[in-house]
N, CA and C atoms of all chains as a GROMACS GRO file, in nm:
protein
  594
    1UNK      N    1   2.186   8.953  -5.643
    1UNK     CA    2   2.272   8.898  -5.537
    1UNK      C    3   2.201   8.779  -5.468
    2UNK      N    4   2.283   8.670  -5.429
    2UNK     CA    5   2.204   8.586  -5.367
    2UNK      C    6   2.242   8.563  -5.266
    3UNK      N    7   2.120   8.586  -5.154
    3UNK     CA    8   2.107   8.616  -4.997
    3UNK      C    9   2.090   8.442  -4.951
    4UNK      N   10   2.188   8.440  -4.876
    4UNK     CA   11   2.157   8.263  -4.799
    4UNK      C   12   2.054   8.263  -4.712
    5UNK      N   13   1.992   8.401  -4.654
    5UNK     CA   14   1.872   8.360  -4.561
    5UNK      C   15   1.737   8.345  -4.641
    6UNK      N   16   1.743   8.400  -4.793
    6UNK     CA   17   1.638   8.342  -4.855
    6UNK      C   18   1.659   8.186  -4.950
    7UNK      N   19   1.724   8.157  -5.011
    7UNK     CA   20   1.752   8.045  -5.042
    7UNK      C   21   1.696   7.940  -4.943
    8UNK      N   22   1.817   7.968  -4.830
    8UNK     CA   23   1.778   7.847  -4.674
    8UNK      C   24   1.635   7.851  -4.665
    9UNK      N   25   1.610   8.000  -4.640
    9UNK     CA   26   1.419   7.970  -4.584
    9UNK      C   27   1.335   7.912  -4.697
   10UNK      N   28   1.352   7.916  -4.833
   10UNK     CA   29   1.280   7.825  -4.932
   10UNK      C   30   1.352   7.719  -4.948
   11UNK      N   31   1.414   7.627  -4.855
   11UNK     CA   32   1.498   7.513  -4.927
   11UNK      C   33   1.408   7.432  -4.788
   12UNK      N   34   1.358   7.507  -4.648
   12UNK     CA   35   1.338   7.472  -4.571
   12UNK      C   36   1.153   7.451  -4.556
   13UNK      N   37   1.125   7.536  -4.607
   13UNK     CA   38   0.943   7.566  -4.658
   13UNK      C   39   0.940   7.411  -4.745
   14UNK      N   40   1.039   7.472  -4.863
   14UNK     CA   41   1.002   7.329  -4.930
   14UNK      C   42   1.002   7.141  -4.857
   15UNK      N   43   1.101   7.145  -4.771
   15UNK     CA   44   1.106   7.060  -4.745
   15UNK      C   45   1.018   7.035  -4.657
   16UNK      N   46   0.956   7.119  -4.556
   16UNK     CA   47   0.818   7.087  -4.502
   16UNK      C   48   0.756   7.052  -4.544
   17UNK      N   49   0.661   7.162  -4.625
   17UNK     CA   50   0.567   7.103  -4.749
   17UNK      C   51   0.525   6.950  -4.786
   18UNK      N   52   0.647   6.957  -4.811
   18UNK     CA   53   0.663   6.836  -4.872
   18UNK      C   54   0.658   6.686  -4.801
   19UNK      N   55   0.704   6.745  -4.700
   19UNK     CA   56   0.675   6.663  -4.568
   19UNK      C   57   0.543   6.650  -4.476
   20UNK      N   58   0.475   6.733  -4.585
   20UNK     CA   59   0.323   6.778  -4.526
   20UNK      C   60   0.291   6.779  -4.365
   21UNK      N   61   0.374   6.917  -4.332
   21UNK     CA   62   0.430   6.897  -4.216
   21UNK      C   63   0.349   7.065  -4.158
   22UNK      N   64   0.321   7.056  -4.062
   22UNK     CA   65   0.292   7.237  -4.025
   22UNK      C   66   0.366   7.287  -3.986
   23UNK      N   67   0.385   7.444  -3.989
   23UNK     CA   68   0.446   7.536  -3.916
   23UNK      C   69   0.504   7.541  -3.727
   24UNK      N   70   0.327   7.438  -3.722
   24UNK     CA   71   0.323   7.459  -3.555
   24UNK      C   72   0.439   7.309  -3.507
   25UNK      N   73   0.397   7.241  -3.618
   25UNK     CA   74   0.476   7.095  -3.584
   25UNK      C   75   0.610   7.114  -3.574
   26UNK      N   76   0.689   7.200  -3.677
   26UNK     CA   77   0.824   7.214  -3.642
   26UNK      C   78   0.901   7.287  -3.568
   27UNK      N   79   0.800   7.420  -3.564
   27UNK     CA   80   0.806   7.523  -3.426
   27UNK      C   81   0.857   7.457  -3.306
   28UNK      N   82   0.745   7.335  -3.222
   28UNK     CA   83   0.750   7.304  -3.160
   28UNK      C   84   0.888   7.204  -3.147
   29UNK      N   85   0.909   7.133  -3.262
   29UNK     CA   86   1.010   7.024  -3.244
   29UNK      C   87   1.176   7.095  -3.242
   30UNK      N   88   1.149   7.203  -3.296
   30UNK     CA   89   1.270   7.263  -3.315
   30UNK      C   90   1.276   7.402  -3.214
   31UNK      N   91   1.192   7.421  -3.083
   31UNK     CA   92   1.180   7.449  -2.990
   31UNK      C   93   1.228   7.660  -3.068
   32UNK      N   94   1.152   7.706  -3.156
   32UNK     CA   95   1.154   7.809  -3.215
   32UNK      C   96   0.993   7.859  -3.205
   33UNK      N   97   1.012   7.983  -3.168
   33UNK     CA   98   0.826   8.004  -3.188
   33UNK      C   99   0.743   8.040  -3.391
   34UNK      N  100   0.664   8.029  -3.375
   34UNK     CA  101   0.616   7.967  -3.492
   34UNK      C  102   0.613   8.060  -3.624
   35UNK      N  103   0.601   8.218  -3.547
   35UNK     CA  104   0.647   8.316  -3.629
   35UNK      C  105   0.788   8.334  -3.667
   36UNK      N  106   0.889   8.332  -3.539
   36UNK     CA  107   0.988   8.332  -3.645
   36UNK      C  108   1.054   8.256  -3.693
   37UNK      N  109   0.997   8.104  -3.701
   37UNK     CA  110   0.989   8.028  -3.796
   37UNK      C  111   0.901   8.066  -3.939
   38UNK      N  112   0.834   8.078  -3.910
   38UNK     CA  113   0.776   8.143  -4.012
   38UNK      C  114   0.835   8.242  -4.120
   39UNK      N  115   0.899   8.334  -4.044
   39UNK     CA  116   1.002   8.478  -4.089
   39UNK      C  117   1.112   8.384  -4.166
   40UNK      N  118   1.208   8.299  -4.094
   40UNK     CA  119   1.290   8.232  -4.166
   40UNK      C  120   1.252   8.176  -4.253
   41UNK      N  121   1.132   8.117  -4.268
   41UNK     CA  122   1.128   8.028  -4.410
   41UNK      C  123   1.113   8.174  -4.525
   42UNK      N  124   1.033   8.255  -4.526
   42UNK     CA  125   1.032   8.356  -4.634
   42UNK      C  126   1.160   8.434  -4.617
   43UNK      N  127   1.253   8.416  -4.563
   43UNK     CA  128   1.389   8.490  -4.595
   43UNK      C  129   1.365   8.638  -4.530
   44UNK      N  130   1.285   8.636  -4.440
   44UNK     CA  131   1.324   8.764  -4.357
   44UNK      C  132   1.398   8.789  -4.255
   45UNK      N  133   1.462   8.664  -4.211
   45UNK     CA  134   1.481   8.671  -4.059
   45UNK      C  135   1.635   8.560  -4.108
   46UNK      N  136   1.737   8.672  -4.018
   46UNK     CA  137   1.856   8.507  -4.000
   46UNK      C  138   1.845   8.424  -3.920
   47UNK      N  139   1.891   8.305  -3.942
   47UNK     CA  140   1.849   8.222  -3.835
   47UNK      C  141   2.018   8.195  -3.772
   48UNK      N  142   2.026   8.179  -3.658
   48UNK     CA  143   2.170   8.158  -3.588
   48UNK      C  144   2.183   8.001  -3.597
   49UNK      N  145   2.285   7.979  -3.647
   49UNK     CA  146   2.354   7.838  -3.688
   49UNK      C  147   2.289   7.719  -3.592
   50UNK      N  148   2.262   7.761  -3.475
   50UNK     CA  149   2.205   7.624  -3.376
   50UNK      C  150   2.086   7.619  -3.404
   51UNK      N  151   2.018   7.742  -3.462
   51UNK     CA  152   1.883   7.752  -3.522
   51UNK      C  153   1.839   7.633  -3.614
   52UNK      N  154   1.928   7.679  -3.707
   52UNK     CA  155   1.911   7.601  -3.845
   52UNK      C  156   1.988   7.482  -3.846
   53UNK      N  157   2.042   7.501  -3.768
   53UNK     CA  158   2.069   7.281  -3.720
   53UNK      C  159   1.967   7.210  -3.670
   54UNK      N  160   1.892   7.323  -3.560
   54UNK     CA  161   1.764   7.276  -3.463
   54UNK      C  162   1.645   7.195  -3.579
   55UNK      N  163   1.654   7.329  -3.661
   55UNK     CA  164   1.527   7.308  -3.819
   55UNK      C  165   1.538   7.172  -3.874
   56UNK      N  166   1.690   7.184  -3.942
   56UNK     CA  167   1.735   7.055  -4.013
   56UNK      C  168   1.658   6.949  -3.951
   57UNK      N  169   1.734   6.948  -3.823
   57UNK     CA  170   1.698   6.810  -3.706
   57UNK      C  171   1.545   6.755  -3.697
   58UNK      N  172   1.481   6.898  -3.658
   58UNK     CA  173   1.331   6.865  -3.677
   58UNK      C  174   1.292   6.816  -3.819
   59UNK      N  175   1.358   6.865  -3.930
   59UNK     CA  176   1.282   6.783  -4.043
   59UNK      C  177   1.309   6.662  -4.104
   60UNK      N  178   1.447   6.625  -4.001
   60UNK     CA  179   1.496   6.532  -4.036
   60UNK      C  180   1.614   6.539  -4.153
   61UNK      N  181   1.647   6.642  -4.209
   61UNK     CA  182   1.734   6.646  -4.313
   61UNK      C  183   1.881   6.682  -4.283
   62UNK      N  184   1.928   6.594  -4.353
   62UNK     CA  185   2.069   6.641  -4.317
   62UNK      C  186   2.093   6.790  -4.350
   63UNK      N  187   2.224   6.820  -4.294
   63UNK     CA  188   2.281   6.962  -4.297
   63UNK      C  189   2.301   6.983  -4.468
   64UNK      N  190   2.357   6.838  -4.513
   64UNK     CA  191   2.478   6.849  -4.641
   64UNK      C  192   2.358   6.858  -4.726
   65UNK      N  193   2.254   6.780  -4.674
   65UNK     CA  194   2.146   6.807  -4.802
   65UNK      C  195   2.107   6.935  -4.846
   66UNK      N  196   2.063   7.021  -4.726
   66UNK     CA  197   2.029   7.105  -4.746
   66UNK      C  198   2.143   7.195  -4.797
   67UNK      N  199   2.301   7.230  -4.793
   67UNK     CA  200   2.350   7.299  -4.861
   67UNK      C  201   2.375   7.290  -4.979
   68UNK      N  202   2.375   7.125  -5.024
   68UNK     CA  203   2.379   7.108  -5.174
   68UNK      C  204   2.278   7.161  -5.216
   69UNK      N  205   2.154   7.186  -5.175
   69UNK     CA  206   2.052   7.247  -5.262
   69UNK      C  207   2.082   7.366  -5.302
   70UNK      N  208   2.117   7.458  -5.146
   70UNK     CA  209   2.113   7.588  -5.170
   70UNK      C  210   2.277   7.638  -5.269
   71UNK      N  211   2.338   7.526  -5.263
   71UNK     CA  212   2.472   7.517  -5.411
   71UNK      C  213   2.403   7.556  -5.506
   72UNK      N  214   2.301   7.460  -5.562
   72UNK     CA  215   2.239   7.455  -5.718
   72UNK      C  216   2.146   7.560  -5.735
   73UNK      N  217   2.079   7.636  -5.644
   73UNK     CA  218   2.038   7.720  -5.632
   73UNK      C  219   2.101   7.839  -5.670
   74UNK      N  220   2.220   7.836  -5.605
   74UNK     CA  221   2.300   7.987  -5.618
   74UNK      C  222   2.363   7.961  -5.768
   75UNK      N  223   2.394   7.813  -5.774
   75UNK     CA  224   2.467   7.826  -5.914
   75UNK      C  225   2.375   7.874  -6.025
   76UNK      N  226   2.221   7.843  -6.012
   76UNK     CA  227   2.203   7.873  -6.126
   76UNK      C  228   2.136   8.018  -6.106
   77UNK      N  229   2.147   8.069  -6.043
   77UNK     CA  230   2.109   8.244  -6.030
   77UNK      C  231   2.251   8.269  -6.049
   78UNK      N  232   2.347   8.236  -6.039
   78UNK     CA  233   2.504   8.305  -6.092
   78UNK      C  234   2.513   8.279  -6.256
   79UNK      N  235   2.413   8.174  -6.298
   79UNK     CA  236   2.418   8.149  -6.457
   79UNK      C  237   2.348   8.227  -6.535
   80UNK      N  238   2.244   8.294  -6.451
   80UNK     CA  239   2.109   8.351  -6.483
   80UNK      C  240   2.172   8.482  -6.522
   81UNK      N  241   2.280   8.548  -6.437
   81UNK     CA  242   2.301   8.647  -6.393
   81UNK      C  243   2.449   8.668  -6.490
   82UNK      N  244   2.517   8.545  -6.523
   82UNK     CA  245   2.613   8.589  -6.586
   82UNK      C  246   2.642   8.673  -6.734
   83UNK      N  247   2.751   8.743  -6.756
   83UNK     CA  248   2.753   8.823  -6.868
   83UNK      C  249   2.736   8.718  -7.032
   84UNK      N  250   2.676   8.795  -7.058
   84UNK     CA  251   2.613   8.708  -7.218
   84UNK      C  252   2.736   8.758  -7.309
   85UNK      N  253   2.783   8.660  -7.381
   85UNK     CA  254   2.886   8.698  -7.504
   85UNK      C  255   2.802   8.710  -7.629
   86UNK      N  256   2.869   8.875  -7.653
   86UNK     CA  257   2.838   8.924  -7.816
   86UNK      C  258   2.852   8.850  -7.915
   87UNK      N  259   2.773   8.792  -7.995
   87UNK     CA  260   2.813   8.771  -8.178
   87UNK      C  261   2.899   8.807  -8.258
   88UNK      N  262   3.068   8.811  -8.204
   88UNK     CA  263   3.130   8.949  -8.251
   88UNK      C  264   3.156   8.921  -8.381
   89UNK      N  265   3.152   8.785  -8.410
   89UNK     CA  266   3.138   8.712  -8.602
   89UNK      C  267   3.040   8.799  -8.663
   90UNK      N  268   2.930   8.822  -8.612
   90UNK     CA  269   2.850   8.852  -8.698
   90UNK      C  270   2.865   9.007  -8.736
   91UNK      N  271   2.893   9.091  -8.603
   91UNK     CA  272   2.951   9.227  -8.623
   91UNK      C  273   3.090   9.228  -8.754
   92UNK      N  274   3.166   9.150  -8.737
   92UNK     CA  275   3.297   9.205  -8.833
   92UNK      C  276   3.185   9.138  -8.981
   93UNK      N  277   3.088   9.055  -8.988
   93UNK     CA  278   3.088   9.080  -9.108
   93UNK      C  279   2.985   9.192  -9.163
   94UNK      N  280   2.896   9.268  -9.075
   94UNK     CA  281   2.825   9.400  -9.092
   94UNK      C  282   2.999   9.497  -9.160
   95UNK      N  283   3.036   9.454  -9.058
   95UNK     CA  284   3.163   9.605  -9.091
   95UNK      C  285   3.205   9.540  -9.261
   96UNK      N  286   3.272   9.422  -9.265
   96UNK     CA  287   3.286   9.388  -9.467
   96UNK      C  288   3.189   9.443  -9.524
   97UNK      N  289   3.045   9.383  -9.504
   97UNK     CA  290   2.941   9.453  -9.575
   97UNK      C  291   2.926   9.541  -9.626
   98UNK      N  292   2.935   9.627  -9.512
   98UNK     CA  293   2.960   9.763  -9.500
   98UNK      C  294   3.046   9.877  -9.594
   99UNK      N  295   3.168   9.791  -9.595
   99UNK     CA  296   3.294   9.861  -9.662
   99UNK      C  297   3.285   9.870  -9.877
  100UNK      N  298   2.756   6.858  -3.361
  100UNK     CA  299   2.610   6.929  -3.439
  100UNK      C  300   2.728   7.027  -3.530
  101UNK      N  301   2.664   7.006  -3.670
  101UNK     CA  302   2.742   7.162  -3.744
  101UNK      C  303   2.689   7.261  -3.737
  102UNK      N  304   2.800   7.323  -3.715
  102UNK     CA  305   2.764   7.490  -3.719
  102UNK      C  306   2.768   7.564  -3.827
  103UNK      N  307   2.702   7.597  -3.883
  103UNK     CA  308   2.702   7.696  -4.034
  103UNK      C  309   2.825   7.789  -4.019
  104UNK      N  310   2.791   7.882  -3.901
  104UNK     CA  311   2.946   7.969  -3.897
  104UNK      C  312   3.055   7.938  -3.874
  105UNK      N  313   3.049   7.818  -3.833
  105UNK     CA  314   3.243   7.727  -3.807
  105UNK      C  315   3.257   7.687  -3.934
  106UNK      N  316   3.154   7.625  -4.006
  106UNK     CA  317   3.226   7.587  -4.140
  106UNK      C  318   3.230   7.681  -4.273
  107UNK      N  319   3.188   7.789  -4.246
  107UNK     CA  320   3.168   7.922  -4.345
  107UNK      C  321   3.297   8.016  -4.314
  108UNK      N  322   3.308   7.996  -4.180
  108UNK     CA  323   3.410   8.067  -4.172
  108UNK      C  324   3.546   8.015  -4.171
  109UNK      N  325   3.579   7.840  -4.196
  109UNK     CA  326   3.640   7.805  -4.237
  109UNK      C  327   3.753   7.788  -4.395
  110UNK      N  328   3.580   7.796  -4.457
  110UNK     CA  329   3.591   7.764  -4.590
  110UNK      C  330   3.632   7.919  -4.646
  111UNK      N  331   3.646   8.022  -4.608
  111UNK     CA  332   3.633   8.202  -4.591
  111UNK      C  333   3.807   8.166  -4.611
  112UNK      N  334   3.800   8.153  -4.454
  112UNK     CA  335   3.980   8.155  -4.432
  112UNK      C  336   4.039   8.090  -4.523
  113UNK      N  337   3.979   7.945  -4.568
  113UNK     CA  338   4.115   7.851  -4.628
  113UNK      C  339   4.092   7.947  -4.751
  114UNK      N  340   3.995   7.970  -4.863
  114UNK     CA  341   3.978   8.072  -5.013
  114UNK      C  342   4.073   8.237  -4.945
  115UNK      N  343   4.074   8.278  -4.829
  115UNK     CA  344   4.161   8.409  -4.853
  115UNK      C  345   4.345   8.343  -4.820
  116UNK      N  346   4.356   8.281  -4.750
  116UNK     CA  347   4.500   8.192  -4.769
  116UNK      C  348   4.522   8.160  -4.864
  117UNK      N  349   4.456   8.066  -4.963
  117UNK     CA  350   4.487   8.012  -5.082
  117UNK      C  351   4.536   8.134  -5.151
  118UNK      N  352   4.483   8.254  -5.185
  118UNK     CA  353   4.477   8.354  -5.259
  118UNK      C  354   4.615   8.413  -5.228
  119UNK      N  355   4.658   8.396  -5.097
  119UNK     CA  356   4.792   8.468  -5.065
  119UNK      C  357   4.710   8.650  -4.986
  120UNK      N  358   4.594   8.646  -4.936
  120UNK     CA  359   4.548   8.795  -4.916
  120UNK      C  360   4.546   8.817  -4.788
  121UNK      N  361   4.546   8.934  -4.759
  121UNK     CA  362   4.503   8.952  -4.582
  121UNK      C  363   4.401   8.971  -4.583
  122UNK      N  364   4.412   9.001  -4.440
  122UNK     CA  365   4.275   9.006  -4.380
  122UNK      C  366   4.263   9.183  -4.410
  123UNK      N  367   4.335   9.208  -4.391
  123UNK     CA  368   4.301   9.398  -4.416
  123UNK      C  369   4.266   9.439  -4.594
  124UNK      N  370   4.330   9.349  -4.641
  124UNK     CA  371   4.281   9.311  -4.825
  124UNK      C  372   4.117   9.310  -4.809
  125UNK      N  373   4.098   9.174  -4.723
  125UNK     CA  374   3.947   9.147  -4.789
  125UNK      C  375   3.830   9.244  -4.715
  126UNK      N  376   3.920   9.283  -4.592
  126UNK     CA  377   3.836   9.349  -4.505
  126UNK      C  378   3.777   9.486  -4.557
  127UNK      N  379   3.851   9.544  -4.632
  127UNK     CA  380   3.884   9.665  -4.663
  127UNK      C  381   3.757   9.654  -4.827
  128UNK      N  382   3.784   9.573  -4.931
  128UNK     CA  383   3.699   9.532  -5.045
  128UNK      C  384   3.561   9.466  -4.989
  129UNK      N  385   3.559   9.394  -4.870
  129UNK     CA  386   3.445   9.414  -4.839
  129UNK      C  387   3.336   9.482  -4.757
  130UNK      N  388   3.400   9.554  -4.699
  130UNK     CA  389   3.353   9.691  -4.647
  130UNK      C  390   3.299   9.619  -4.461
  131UNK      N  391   3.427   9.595  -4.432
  131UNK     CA  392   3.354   9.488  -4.302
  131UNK      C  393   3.510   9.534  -4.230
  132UNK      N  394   3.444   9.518  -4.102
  132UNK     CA  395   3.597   9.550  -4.036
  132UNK      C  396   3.705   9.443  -3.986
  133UNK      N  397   3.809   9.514  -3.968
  133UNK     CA  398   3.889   9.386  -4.007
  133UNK      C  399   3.884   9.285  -3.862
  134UNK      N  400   3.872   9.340  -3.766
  134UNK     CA  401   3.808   9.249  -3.661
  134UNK      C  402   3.683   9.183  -3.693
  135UNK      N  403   3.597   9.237  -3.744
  135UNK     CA  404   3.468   9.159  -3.747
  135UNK      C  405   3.501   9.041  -3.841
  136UNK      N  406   3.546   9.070  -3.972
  136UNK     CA  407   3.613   8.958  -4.073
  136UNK      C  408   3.677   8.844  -4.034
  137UNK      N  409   3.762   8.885  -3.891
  137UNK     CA  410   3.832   8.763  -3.821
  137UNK      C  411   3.767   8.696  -3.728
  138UNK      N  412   3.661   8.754  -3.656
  138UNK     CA  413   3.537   8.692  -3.587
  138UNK      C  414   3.478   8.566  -3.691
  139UNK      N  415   3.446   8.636  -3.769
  139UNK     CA  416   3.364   8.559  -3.880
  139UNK      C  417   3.448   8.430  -3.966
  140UNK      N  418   3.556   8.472  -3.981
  140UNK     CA  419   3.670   8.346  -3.990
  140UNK      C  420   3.692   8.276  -3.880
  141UNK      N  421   3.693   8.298  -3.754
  141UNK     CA  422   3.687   8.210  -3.708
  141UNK      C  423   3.594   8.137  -3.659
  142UNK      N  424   3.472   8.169  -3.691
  142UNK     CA  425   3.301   8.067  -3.672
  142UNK      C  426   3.278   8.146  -3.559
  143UNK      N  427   3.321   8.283  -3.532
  143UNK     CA  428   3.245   8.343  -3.371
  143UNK      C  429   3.146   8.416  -3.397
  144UNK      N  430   3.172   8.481  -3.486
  144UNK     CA  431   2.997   8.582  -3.478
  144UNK      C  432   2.970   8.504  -3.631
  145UNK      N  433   2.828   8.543  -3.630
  145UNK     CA  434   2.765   8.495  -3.790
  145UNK      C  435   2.720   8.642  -3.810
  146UNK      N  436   2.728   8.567  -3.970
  146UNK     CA  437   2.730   8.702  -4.092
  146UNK      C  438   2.622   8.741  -4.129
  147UNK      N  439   2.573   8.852  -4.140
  147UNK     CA  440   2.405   8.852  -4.212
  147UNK      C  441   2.464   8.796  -4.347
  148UNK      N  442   2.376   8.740  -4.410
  148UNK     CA  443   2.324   8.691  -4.564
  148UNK      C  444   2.424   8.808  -4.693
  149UNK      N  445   2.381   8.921  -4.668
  149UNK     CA  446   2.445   9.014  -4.711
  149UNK      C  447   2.594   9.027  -4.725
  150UNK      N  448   2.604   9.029  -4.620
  150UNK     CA  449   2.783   9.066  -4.544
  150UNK      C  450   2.858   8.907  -4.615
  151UNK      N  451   2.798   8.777  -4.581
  151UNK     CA  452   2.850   8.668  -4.675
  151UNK      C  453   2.847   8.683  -4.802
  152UNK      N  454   2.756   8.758  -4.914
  152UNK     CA  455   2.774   8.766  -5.026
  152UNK      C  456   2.899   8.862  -5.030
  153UNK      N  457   2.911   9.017  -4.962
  153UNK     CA  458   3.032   9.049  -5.024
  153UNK      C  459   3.155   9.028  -4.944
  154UNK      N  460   3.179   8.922  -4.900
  154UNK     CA  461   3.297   8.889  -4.857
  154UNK      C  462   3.302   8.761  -4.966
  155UNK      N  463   3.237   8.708  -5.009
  155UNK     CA  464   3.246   8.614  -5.152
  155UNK      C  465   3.265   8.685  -5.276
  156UNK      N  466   3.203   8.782  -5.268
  156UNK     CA  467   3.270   8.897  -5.337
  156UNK      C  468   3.402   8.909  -5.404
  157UNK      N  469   3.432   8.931  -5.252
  157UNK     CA  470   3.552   9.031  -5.275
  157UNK      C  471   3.715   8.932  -5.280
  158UNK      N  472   3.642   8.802  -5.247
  158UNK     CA  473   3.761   8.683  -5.301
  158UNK      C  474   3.732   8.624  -5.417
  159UNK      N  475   3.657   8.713  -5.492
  159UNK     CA  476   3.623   8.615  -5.622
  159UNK      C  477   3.538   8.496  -5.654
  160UNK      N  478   3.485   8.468  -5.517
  160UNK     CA  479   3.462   8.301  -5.533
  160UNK      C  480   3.280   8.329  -5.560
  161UNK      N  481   3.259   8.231  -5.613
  161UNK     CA  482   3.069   8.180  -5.634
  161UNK      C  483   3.006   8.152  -5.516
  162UNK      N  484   2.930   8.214  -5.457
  162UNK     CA  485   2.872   8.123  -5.384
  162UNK      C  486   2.803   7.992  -5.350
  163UNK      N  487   2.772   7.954  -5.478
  163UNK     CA  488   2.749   7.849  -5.519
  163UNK      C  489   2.907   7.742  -5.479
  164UNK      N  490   3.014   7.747  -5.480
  164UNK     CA  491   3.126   7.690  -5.494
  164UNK      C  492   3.173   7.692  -5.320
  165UNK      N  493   3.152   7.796  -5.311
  165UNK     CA  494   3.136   7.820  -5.123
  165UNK      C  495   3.055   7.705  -5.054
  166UNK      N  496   2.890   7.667  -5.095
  166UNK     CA  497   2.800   7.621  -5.013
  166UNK      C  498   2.844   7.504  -5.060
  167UNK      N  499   2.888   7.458  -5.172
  167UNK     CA  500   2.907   7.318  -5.244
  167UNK      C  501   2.999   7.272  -5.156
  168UNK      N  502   3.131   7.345  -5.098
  168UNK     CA  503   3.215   7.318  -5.019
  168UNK      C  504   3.166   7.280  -4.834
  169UNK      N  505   3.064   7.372  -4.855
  169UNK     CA  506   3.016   7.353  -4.685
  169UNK      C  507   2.962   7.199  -4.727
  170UNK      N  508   2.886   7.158  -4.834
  170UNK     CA  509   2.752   7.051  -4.797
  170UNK      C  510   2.841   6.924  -4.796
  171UNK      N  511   2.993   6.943  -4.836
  171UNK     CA  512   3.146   6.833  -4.838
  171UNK      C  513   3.160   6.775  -4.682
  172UNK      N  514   3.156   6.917  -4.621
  172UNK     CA  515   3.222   6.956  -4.493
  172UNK      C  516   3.115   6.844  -4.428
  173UNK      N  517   3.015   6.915  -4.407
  173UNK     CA  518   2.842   6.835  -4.333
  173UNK      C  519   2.802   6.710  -4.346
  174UNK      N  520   2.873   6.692  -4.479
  174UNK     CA  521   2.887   6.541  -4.526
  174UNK      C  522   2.968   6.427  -4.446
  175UNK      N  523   3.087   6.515  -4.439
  175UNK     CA  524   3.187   6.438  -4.385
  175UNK      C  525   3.164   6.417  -4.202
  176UNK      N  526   3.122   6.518  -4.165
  176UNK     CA  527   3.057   6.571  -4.041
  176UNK      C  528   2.956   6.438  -4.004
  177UNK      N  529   2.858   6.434  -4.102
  177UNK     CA  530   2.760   6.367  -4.047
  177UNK      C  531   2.755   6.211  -4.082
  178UNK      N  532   2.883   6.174  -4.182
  178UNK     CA  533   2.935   5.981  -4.182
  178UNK      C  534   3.015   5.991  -4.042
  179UNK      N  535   3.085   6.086  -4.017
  179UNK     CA  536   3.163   6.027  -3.894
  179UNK      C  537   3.087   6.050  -3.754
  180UNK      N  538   2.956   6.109  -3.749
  180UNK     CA  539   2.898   6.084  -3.641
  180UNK      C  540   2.790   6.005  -3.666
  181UNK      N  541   2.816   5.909  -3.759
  181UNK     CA  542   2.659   5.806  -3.784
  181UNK      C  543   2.702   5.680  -3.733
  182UNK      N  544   2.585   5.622  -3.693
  182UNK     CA  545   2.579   5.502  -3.555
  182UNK      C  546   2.674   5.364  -3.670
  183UNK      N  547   2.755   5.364  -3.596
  183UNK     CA  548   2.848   5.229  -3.646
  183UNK      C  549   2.781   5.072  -3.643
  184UNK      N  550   2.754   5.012  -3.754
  184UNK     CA  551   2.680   4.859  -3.757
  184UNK      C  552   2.728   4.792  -3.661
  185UNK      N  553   2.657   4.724  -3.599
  185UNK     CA  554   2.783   4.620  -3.538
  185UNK      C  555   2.804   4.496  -3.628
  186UNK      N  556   2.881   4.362  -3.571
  186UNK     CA  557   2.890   4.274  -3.712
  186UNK      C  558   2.828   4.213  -3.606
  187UNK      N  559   2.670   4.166  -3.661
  187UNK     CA  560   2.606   4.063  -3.554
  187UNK      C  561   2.612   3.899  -3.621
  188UNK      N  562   2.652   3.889  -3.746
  188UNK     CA  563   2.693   3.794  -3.814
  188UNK      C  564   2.800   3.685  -3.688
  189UNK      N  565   2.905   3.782  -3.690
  189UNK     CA  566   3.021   3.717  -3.604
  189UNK      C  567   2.957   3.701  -3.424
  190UNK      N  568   2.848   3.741  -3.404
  190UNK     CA  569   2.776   3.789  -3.277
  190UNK      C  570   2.671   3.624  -3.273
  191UNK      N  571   2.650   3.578  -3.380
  191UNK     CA  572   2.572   3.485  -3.374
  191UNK      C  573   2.640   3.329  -3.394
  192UNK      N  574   2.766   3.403  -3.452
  192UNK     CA  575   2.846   3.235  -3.469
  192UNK      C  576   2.912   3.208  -3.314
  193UNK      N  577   2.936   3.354  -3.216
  193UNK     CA  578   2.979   3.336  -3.092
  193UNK      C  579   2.904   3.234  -2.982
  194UNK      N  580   2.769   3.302  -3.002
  194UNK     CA  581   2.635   3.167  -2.995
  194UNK      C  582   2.655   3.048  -3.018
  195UNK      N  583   2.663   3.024  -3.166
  195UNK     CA  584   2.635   2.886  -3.178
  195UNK      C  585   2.741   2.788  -3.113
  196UNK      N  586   2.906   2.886  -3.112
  196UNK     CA  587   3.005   2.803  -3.093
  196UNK      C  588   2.988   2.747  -2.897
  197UNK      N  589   2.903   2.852  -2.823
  197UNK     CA  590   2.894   2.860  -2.701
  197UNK      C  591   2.799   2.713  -2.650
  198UNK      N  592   2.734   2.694  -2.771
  198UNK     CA  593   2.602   2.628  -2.715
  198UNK      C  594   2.652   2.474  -2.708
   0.00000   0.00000   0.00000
């Protein structure tokens, strides 16, 4: 199943990171204390919508960016996850074989 | 500022309308009550992570196809609140014609 508070909190880690940015730096800018900032980025914690606007804001990223990620994200754990189709060609010709 | 739950619970309502379903339909398949379901359609309370997967669930839809739809929404959200150019072109011929 795919949980939006873990997706968001790794779509949001990453984009720190990457921003070579600290914990304490966005804590502060996004007026959240640093643990449960912290909690949200590993997907333990929900964050309430003014939260994660607050986040965005501090990292500078748009909203849309960040949901297109967590789109491609979910899409491909729904691909990962989807039902695999049988060989059923290869079964009817075991059964000729067979006969 | 967007709100995750105004536009989740937008995009909720317009996929159970489209479908032709009620609210006691989805409420009922997703194991959520049917007040809380209409809270949540209308962007008033937010959903744990969970409770959004099976109410995506239980309308069939991807979540992936859900968030793709929010990052439209945020999109559109955030061109129409972005700072308008001015035309300083026409701002400078006002100048020259003045001088």
């Amino acid at each position: 199943m795919v949980l939006l508070r873990e997706e968001l909190g790794d779509v949001l880690r990453h984009a720190r990171r990457e921003q070579g940015r600290t914990l304490r730096d966005i804590s502060a800018e996004a007026a959240v204390s640093l643990g449960y900032l912290s909690e949200i980025e590993r997907g333990e914690k929900e964050a309430s919508s003014e939260l994660v606007a607050s986040i965005c804001h501090a990292l500078g990223l748009p909203m849309s960016v960040v949901f297109t990620e967590i789109a491609h994200r979910a899409g491909r754990a729904e691909r990962a996850s989807a039902p695999v189709a049988l060989p059923l060609a290869a079964r009817d010709e075991d059964v000729v074989s067979a006969a």
